[in-house]
C-alpha angles and dihedrals in degrees: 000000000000090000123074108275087265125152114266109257088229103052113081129218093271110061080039080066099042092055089037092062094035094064092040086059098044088052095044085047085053093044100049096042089050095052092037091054084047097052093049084079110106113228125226086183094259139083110219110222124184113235142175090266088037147261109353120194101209124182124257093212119045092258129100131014134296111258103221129187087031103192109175140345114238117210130178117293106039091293109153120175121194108224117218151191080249099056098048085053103128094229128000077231083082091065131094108218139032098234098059076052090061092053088047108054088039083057103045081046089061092038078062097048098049088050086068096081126087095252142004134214115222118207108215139155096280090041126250141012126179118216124181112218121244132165125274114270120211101240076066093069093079123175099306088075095027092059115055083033094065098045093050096059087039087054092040097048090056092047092049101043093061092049084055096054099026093034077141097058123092106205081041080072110045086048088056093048091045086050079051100055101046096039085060095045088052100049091053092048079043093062092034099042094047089047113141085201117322146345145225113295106210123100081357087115090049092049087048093055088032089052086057091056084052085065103058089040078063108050092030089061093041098058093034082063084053093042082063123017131084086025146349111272102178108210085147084190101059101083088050091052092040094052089051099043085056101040090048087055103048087041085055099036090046090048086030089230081185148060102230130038089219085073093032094052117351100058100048085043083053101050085040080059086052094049090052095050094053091051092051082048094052089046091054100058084042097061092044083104100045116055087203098062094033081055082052093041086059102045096043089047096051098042087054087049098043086052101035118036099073086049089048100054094050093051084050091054088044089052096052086053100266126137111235107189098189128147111273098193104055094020090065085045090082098065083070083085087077101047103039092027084058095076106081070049105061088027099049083215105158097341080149080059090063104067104064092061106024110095080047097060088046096056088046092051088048099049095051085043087053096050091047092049096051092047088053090051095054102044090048094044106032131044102244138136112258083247094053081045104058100038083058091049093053098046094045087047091051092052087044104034102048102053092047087046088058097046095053091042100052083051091052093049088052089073089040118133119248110278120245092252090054091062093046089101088052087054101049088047089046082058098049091048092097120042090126139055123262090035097112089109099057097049097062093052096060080043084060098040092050098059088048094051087043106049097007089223114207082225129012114183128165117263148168114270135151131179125008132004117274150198120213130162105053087296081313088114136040115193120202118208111239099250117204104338095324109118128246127261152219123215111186121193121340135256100019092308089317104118137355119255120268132199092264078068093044087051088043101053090043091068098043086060094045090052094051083047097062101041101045080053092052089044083056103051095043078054099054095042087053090052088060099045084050101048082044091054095049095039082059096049088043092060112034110020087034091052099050090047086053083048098052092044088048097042086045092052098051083047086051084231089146096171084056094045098048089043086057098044090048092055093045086057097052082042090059098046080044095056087037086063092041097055081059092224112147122225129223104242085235104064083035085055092046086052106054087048096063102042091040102045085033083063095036090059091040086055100047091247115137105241121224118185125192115172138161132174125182122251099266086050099220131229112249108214120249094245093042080052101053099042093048088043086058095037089051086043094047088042095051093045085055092051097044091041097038123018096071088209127123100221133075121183121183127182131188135196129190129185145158092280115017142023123216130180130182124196115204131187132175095227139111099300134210103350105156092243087056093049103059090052100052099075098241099163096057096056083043087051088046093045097054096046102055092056095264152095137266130194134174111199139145114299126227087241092058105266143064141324135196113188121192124185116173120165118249098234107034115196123198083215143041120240099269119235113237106271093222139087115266124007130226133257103265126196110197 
């Protein structure tokens, strides 16, 4: 069953209808014969109930009295039949010995009889009363028949309905067998348990033993469904000891072998319960290692304990020689979880659905487990009323419940992923990432980084996706939409392989993207709004501060001050680079380096110094950022004035190199070199200053030439941080 309840590929239409209308016929079968063998029963008019203050007759419609302190029934003939607490007994399953089961079913055998005759007299508190006897009409069935009736066909039609569609899988089989078995306990608990009085004896006894096989069918096929699915287990043996263990019991139970049925029937139903619990158990060590099975391991595993512990308790408390008078009819019920619950199971519809609630649902089911237990205990051990019993049990399971609720959920919170609001850093750096061009790399790379810390996928890889967050695979995959030029991704499987994703993930995910959305959007906007103040700064000091700069180096030059003339050129022109970084526009390296060319050589030549240019920029020929522009342009400029006003050489040789990640450049000159006068009038500390602060490094040495050097590398794209390694254990595979 670990593949979606489909049609074989190789079975055609025809052999699908055959076993559709075979197992419409079979439930329909199941459903007339239980309601035919309900409706034998003759009616008085009453149904007798057993109380606290004794055996009460009470009407099945809303007219007439009850009868209380009913003492015997009184046929023709003479005829007269004690009632008592053992004949009002639900199943003689309920009671200890065989041979109380003897008396039970002669004497359910005389309460018939004497149901033969036109009328009975009934013996109560206030003296006679005189019923004809009818028979039974339906509206008498009441809920006691209707509703494990109506579980039983439910269980069976989804038992049989995967055996329809599935007739080739084994574990499909032993699923329908085990749907078989319950739906035709239940319907005979289903005629016993609605009884008004009595019912036919003939083949009760049969059903009662046959209801036992039921049983087995049950819990065999159950744990023939664990033997094999989710996976495999091997134990070639355990069918064999299974099928003994089950075949010793019903032959015991059948010769009654025994004196007791706790021995004949409880006990072996109770080491069958055990054997289920180690091979869910085995299963679930063997799908540690697959978060599919491990999904099907927890739903299965909390479905079996949702509809069986409670049973289970009981039958342990049987076996040990207690009474447990509990409702049958609605108490079976229960095991309808497995059968209808299994679905999702055989399906794998919404298994992903199952993790973010299910250690929830565990510690509920236990708690109520625990205060039913402890009420049984004390019932059954002290001598105390079923109120008395019940307020102790929840007292003692409180005291009991609550600190071992605390202690395994503070385990489970231990492997819990990081919350929303501990990323939040991640998110914000993520955002800041790329403030400057070129650092698309990088912020995909926190993108990236981000995903694996959240949801710790066993593997992350780029796609394609566009729109809203999703879940495929069965909650295998998670697929992030791309956001604002950052690529989509793919999460596969949670916690390092550990679970599927749920919808608390897809929630999850949704708002970090959201959130990333909206910042990057925000980041945006503050940008842009930078940019204009910028432009509107350096249009201002264009116009006004540039004009009146024009005006003092014309005005200089008519006057033939040319001191004054050559101070105020030089200061438009720093005006202008100012204004160029301002505006934030970065600049290819090829047209900077082209730049620089002309002004520097140009002032080289102007100076008598013999020029020398080396420059190399790498084939992509990368943006240098506005800021990066304007601080090297001021430290060359502040390099070749050195060289022409204190070397005292005759030679300059630059050279510039620009690839994808930094940019260095060396100044050279054949002078005098590094005498200390020359040095404090070089500016060394603002090319230090500029240096520093774009992120790089700055020397001043001996040149080869003979003079002095001054080197400068600065990378391209300067972060204040570093890319940040995932915080957490292990990484993902991650594809680039």
């Amino acid at each position: 069953m670990n593949e979606p309840v489909s049609r074989d590929p190789e079975a055609d239409a025809a052999p699908v209808r055959v076993r559709f209308l075979l197992a419409s016929l079979l439930i329909v079968v199941f459903a007339l014969l239980s309601l035919a063998r309900a409706m034998q029963e003759p009616s008085l008019g009453y149904r007798f109930v057993e109380t606290a203050a004794g055996i009460e007759a009470r009407p099945t419609t809303d007219r007439g009295p009850v009868l209380r302190q009913v003492r015997a029934l009184d046929g023709s003939g003479g005829m007269r039949v004690p009632l008592s607490a053992l004949l009002m007994t639900e199943s003689a399953g309920i009671l200890n010995l065989y041979a109380e089961h003897e008396v039970f079913f002669s004497e359910h055998a005389r309460l018939w009889q004497l149901l033969q005759g036109p009328q009975v007299r009934i013996e109560h508190a206030l003296g006679l009363t005189t019923a004809p006897v009818r028979p039974r009409e339906l509206d008498e069935l009441g809920p006691r028949f209707w509703f494990p009736w109506v579980v039983a066909l439910m269980s069976l039609s989804v038992g049989l309905a995967v055996w329809v569609f599935r007739p080739g899988d084994v574990s499909a089989r032993w699923y329908m067998l085990a749907s078989l078995g319950y739906a035709f306990g239940m319907l005979c608990t289903a005629g016993w348990g609605s009884r008004l009085l009595t019912q036919a004896p003939e083949l009760w006894q049969e059903l009662h033993l046959a209801s036992h096989a039921g049983s087995f069918l049950v819990l065999g096929g159950l744990c023939m469904l664990l033997w094999r699915h989710p996976s495999a287990l091997g134990l070639p043996w355990f069918p064999w000891v299974l099928g003994s263990v089950c075949a010793a019991s019903l032959l015991v139970d059948g010769a009654r072998l025994v004196d007791s049925i706790a021995l004949g029937f409880r006990l072996p139903v109770v080491l069958i319960g055990v054997a289920l619990t180690t091979l869910y158990g085995l299963q679930w060590r063997a799908s540690q290692d697959d978060p599919v099975k491990r999904a099907q391991i927890k739903w299965l595993g909390l479905l079996l304990f949702a509809a069986l512990s409670v049973v289970f308790v009981a039958y342990a408390f049987g076996a040990m020689g207690y009474v447990v008078r509990a409702p049958q009819n609605y108490g079976l019920g229960w095991v309808a979880l497995v059968f209808v619950g299994l679905v999702p199971l055989v399906t794998r519809v919404g298994l992903f659905r199952l993790d973010r609630w299910w250690a929830t649902a565990w510690l509920w089911f236990f708690g109520g487990l625990l205060v039913v237990a402890l009420d049984m205990l004390l019932l059954v051990l002290l001598p105390l009323s079923g109120e008395t019993a019940l307020a102790a049990a929840l007292a003692l399971g409180g005291w009991l419940y609550f600190p071992l609720r605390q202690a395994l959920w503070r385990r489970l919170a231990r492997g819990v992923l990081p919350a929303t609001r501990d990323v939040l850093p991640d998110i914000v750096a993520l955002m800041v990432s790329g403030t400057r061009p070129g650092q698309d790399a990088s912020m995909q790379a926190r993108w990236i980084q981000l995903w694996d810390r959240v949801f710790q996928p066993q593997h992350l890889r780029p796609c394609i996706h566009e729109g809203e967050v999703g879940i495929a695979g069965d909650g295998r995959v998670l697929r992030v939409p791309g956001v604002d030029g950052l690529g989509g991704l793919e999460l596969r499987l949670a916690a390092r392989g550990a679970r599927l994703f749920n919808p608390g993930d897809l929630r999850r995910a949704a708002e970090i993207v959201q959130l990333v959305r909206q910042g990057l959007a925000a980041r945006a906007s503050y940008e842009r709004g930078a940019v204009e103040e910028r432009e509107r700064i350096a249009a201002d000091l264009h116009d006004d501060l540039g004009a009146r700069l024009l005006g003092i180096v014309q005005s200089a030059e008519a006057a033939q001050v040319p001191r004054v003339a050559a101070l105020a050129r030089q200061a438009m022109d720093d005006m202008r680079l100012s204004v160029r970084g301002m505006t934030g526009r970065p600049v290819p390296a090829s047209v900077a380096l082209a730049d620089w060319r002309a002004e520097l050589v140009g002032r080289l030549d102007a100076a008598g110094f013999e020029a020398s240019w080396e420059a190399r920029v790498a084939p992509d020929d990368p943006v240098l950022p506005s800021r990066l522009h304007l601080q090297v342009t001021r430290v060359l400029r502040e390099a070749v004035s050195n060289v022409i006003r204190h070397s005292g050489g005759h030679v300059c040789r630059i050279t510039l190199v620009v690839d994808e990640h930094t940019l260095t450049l060396d100044v050279e000159d054949d002078g005098s070199g590094l005498d200390g006068a020359r040095r404090a009038g070089m500016g060394l500390p603002g090319m230090e200053r500029r240096a520093r602060n774009l992120g790089g490094n700055h020397w001043l040495g001996r040149s080869a030439l003979g003079g002095a050097q001054v080197h400068l590398s600065v990378p391209l794209y300067p972060t204040a941080e570093a890319d940040p390694a995932p915080q957490h254990g292990s990484s993902a595979n991650i594809d680039a």
